[in-house]
C-alpha positions as CSV (number, residue, x, y, z in Angstrom):
1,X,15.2,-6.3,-1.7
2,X,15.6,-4.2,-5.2
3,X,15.1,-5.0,-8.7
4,X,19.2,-4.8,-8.8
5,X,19.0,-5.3,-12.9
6,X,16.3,-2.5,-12.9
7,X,18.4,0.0,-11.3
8,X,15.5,0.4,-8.8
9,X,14.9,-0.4,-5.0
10,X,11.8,-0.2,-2.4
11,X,13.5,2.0,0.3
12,X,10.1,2.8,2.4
13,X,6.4,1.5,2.3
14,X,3.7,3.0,4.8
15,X,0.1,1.9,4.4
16,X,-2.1,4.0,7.4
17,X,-5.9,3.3,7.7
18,X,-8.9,5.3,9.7
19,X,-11.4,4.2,11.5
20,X,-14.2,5.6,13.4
21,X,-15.9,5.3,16.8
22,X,-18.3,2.7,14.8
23,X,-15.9,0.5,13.7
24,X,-13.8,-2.3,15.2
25,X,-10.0,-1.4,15.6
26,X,-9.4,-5.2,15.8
27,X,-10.9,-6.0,12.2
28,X,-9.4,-2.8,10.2
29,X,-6.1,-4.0,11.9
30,X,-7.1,-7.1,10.7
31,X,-7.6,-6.0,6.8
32,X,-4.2,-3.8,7.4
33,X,-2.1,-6.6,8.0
34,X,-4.1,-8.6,4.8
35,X,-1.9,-6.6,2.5
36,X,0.9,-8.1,4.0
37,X,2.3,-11.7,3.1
38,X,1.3,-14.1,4.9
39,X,4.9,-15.0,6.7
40,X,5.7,-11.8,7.8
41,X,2.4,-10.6,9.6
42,X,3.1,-11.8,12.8
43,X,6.5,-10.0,12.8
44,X,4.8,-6.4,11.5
45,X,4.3,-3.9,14.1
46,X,1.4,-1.3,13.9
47,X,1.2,1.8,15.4
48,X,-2.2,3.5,16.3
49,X,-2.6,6.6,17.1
50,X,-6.2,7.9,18.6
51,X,-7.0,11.8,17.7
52,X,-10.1,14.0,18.2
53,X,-12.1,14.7,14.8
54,X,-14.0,18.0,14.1
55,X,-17.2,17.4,15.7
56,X,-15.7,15.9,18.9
57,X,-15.6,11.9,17.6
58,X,-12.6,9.9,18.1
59,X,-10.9,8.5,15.0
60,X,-8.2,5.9,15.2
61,X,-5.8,5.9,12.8
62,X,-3.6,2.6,12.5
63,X,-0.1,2.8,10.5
64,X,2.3,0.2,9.5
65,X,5.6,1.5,8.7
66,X,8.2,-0.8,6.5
67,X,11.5,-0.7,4.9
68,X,14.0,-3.0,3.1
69,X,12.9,-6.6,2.3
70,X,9.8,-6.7,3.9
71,X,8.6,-3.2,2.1
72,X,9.4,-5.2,-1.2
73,X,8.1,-8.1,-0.2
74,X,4.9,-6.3,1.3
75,X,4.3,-4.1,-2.2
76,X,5.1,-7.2,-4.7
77,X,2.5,-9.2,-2.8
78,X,-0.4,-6.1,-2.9
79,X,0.3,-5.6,-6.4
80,X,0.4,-9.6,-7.5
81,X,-3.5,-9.7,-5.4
82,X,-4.8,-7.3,-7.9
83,X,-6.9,-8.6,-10.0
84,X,-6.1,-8.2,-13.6
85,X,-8.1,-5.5,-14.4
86,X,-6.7,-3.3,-11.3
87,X,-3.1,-3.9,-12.6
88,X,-3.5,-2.6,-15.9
89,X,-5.6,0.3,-14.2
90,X,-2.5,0.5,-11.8
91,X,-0.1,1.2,-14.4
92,X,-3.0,3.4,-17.0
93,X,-3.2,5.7,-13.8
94,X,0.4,5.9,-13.0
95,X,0.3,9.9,-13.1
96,X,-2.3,10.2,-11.1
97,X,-0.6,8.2,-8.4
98,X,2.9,9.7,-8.1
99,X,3.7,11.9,-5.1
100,X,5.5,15.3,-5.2
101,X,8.5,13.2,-6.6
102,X,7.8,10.4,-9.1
103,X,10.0,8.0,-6.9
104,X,6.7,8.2,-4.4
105,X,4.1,6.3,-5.4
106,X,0.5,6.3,-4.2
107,X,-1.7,3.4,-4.1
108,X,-5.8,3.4,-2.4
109,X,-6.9,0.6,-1.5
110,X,-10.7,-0.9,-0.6
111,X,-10.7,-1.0,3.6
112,X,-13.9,-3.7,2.9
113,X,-12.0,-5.7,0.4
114,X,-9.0,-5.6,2.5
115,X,-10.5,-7.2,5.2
116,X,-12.2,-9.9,3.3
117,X,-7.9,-10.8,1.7
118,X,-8.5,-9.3,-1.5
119,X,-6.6,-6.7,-2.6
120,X,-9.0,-4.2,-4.7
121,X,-7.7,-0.4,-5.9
122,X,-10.4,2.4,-4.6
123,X,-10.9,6.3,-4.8
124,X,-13.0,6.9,-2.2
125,X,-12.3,8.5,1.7
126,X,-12.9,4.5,2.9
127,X,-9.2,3.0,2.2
128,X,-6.4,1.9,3.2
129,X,-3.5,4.6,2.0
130,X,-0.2,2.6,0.4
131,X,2.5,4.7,-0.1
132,X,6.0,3.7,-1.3
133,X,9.3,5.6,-2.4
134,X,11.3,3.9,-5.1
135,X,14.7,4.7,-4.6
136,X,16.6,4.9,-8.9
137,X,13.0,6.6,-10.0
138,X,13.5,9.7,-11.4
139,X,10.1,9.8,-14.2
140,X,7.0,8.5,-14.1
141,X,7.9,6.1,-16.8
142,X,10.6,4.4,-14.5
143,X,8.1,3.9,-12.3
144,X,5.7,2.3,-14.8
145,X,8.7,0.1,-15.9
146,X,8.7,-0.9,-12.4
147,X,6.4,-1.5,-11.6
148,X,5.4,-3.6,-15.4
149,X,8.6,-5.3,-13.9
150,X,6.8,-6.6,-10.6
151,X,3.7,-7.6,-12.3
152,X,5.6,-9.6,-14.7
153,X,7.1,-11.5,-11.6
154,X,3.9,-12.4,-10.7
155,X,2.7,-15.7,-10.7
């Protein structure tokens, strides 16, 4: 689905997740698939991929890859869970969260806060990694207007 009137549409959406030999693969899938609205979970596939980490540990590393409708669908529900506060810091930080292109855009979210179904923007190594490529985004502030578009849709 794209913003047809904007000029702008979602073309990919990856949000990829680590977790460590102390943690339970089940529950960070778990706060994953929380990003995600409600009626297309069951339908998301996500891969996992186990690798070995410097010291010898095993670190998981869960991805969920999407495109079209549900990556629009997936991004505008993330971004309408913010809290207030988090969507004005969203579009403040815009710079800070564009890609090597400003069509990719970079969002980090709470792993914690994710699995409890709130959406909650973190820096930090413990997150869930959202990234997204805006196809008709050519500055940052197309992006912003975007993205101020989506929030606006939010009810």
């Amino acid at each position: 689905m794209s913003v047809e009137g904007k000029g702008f549409k979602i073309v990919r959406l990856t949000a990829a997740v680590f977790y460590h030999a102390t943690e339970d693969p089940a529950k960070v899938r778990r706060a994953l698939l929380n990003l995600a609205p409600e009626a297309i979970r069951s339908s998301l596939h996500v891969d996992e991929e186990v690798v070995q980490g410097h010291f010898g540990n095993k670190i998981g590393i869960l991805t969920l890859r999407l495109s079209g409708t549900k990556a629009y669908e997936m991004l505008r529900y993330l971004v309408c869970s913010l809290s207030e506060t988090d969507k004005n810091i969203l579009i403040a930080t815009i710079e800070n969260r564009i890609g090597s292109r400003p069509s990719h855009l970079h969002i980090r979210l709470s792993k914690q806060d994710a699995f409890k179904g709130r959406a909650v923007l973190m820096d930090g190594d413990d997150v869930i990694k959202v990234s997204v490529t805006v196809l008709g985004v050519r500055q940052p502030h197309q992006l912003r207007k975007f993205l101020d578009s989506l929030i606006g849709g939010c009810s």
